[in-house]
C-alpha positions in Angstrom: -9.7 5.5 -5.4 -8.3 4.7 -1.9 -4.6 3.8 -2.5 -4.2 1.2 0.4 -1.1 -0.2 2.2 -0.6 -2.5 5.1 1.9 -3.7 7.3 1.9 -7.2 8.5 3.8 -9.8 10.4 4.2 -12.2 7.8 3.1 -13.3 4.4 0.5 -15.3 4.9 -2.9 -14.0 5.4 -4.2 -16.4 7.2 -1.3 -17.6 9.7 0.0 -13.9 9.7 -1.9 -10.8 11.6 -2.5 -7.1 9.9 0.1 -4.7 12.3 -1.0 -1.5 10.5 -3.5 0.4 7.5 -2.6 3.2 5.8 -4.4 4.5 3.0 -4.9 7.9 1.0 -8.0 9.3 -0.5 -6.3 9.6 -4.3 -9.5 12.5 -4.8 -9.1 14.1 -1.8 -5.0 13.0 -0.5 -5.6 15.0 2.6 -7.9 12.6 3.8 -5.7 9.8 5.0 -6.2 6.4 7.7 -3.5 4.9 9.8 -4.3 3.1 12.7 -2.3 0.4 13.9 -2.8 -3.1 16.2 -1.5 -5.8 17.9 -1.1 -9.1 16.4 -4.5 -11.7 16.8 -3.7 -14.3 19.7 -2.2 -17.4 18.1 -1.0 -15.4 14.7 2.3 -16.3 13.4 5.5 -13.5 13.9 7.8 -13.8 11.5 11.3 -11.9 12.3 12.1 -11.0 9.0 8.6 -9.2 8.6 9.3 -7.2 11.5 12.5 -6.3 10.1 10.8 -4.9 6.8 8.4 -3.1 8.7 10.2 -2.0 11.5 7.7 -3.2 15.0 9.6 -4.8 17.8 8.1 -8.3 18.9 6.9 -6.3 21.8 5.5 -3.7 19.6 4.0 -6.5 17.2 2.1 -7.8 20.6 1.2 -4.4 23.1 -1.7 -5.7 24.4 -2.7 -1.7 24.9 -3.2 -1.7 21.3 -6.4 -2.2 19.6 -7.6 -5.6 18.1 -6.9 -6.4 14.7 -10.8 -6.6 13.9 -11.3 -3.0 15.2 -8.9 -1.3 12.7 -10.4 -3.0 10.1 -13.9 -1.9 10.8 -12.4 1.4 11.6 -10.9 1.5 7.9 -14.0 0.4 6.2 -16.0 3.0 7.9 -13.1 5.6 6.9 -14.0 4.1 2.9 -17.5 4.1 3.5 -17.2 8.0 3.6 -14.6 8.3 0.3 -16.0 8.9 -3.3 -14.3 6.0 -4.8 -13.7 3.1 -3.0 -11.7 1.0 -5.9 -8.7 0.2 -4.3 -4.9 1.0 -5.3 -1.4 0.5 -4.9 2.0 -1.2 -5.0 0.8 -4.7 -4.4 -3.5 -4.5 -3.9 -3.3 -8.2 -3.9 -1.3 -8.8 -0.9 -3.2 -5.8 1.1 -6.5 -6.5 0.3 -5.9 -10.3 1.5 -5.4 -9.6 4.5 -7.8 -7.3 5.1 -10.5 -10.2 3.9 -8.5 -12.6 6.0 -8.8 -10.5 9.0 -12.6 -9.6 8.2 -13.2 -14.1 8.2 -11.5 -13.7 11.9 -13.5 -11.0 12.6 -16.9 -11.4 11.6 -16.9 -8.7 9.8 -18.6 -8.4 6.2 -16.2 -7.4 3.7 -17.6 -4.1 1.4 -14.6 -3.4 -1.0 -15.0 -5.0 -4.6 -12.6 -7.6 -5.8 -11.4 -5.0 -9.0 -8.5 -3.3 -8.1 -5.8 -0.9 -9.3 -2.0 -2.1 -8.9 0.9 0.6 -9.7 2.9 -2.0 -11.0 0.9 -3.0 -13.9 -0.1 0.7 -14.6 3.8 1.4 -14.4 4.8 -1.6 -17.0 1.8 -0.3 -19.0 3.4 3.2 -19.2 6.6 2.0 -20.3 5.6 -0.5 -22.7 3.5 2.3 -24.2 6.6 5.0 -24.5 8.5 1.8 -26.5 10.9 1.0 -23.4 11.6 -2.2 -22.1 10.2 -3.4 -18.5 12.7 -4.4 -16.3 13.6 -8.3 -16.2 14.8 -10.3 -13.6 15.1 -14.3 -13.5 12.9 -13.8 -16.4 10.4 -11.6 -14.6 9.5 -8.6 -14.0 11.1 -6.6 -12.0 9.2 -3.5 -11.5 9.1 -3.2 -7.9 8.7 -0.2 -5.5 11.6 1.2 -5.0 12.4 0.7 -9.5 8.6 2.5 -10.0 9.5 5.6 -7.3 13.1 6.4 -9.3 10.6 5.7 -13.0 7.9 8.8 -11.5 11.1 10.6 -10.0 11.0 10.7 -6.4 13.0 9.1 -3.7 12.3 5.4 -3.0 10.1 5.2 0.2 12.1 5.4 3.8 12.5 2.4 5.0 11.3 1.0 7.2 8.3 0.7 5.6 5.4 2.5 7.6 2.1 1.4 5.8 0.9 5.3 5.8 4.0 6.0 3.9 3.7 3.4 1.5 -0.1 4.3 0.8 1.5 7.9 0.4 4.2 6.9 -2.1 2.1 5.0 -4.2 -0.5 8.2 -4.6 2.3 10.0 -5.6 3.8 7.6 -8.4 0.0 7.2 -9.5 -0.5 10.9 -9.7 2.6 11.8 -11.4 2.1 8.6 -14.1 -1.9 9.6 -14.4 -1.7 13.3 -14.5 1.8 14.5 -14.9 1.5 16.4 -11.5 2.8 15.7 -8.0 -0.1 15.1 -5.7 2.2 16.1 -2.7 3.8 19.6 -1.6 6.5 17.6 -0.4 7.4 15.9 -3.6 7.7 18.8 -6.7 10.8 19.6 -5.6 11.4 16.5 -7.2 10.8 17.1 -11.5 8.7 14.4 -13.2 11.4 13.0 -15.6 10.2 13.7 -19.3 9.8 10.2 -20.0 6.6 10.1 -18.0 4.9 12.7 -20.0 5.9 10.9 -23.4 3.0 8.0 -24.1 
């Protein structure tokens, strides 16, 4: 699977632009993708995006950066050349929006399938499974990134968020919750807590 994650400058896929792709091969986690863009002419910035995600507005608009179509066919290519092409991660949903937005702007066909793998229902899965209660908050779950990181044991992801980081993250917590194994040198000096080995 590729575990994909973007960074944006806003919420919306189709007022907002794609700033950066990362994604990991999960089969092959040396094999990674980050390129990043300047926002499409006309898109919408939204400050408290860029705060998340850490661009300047100059940065979110360097006009020696590539268009937001090229990355995209650049990251499709990339997939084209994986195993598995399924997509993962934290929130698929939001990341493979935009990516179909951006391919409509484009004119660019759009090659992943719609069936994707989110961390956050694998992680309520797992828990639910082991007899413990998901998180609730406002009366919903409240499973998010930083709550699924401490779950599988590692350190919540440095903010601010760089999408290659994310996508990097997210392998790990799938990795650890799939196979009781780090996926990263970097990460077993962290120890799986027990309760992830115990479904």
């Amino acid at each position: 699977m590729i575990v994909l994650d973007v960074e944006t400058s806003g919420v919306s896929p189709h007022k907002n632009s794609l700033l950066s792709i990362g994604a990991i091969d999960f089969q092959n986690p040396s094999n990674t993708f980050y390129e990043e863009c300047r926002a499409w002419d006309g898109a919408h910035i939204d400050h408290a995006a860029l705060a998340v995600n850490g661009y300047s507005m100059e940065q979110a608009i360097d006009p020696r950066k590539k268009l937001e179509a090229d990355i995209v066919r650049n990251f499709f290519d990339w997939v084209s050349k994986a195993t598995d092409h399924t997509i993962a991660g934290q929130n698929p949903f939001f990341d493979t929006g935009f990516l179909t937005a951006a391919s409509e702007r484009g004119g660019i066909n759009f090659p992943l399938a719609h069936r994707i793998i989110d961390l956050h229902s694998i992680t309520y899965f797992h828990m639910i499974r082991r007899g413990a209660t998901p998180p609730l908050r406002n009366s919903r779950t409240d499973l998010n990134s930083d709550t699924i990181m401490e779950y599988v044991g590692i350190p919540a992801e440095p903010k601010p968020h760089i999408a290659l980081n994310g996508a990097k993250w997210e392998a790990e917590a799938f990795s650890r919750l799939f196979h009781e194994k780090s996926l990263f040198p970097e990460f077993e000096k962290h120890p799986i807590p027990w309760h992830v080995g115990k479904v």
